[in-house]
N, C-alpha and C positions, 0 to 999 in steps of 0.2 A: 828683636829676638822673639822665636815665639813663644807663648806660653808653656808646651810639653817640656820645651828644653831650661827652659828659668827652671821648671817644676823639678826635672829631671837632676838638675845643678845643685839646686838647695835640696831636692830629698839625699843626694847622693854624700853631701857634706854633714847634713845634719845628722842623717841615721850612723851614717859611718865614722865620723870624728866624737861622737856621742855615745856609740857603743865601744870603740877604742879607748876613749876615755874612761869609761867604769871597769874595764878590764884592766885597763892601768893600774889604779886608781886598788882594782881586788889582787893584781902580783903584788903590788909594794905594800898590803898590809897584811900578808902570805910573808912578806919578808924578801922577795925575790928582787925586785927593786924595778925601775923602768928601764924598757928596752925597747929603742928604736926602732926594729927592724920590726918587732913585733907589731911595735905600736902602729906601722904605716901596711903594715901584711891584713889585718884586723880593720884596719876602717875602710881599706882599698876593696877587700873581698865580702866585708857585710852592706860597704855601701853601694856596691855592684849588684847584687841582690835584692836590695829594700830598691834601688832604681825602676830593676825591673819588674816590680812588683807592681810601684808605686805609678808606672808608666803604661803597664795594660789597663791597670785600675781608671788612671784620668782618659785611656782612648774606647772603654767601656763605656763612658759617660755621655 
């Protein structure tokens, strides 16, 4: 595999599953509680973003 794409995999789970997670984490102590749809809309669409970010940045280099 190459490196862009490992990079691409872990930035895209890490940023994304990590900021889903604190937004979680801030409805359920708002009271709202956890919500799936949310929770998978939230890591899918910030870790799309921090990907591509994180993917000009390493073809920068």
């Amino acid at each position: 595999m190459k490196p862009i794409i490992k990079i691409t995999i872990i930035d895209f789970l890490i940023s994304g599953l990590g900021f889903a997670g604190l937004m979680a984490g801030y409805d359920y102590s708002q009271g709202i509680g956890f919500r799936l749809w949310d929770f998978i809309f939230r890591a899918s669409f910030f870790g799309f973003f921090m990907t591509l970010i994180s993917k000009y940045t390493f073809k920068k280099k």
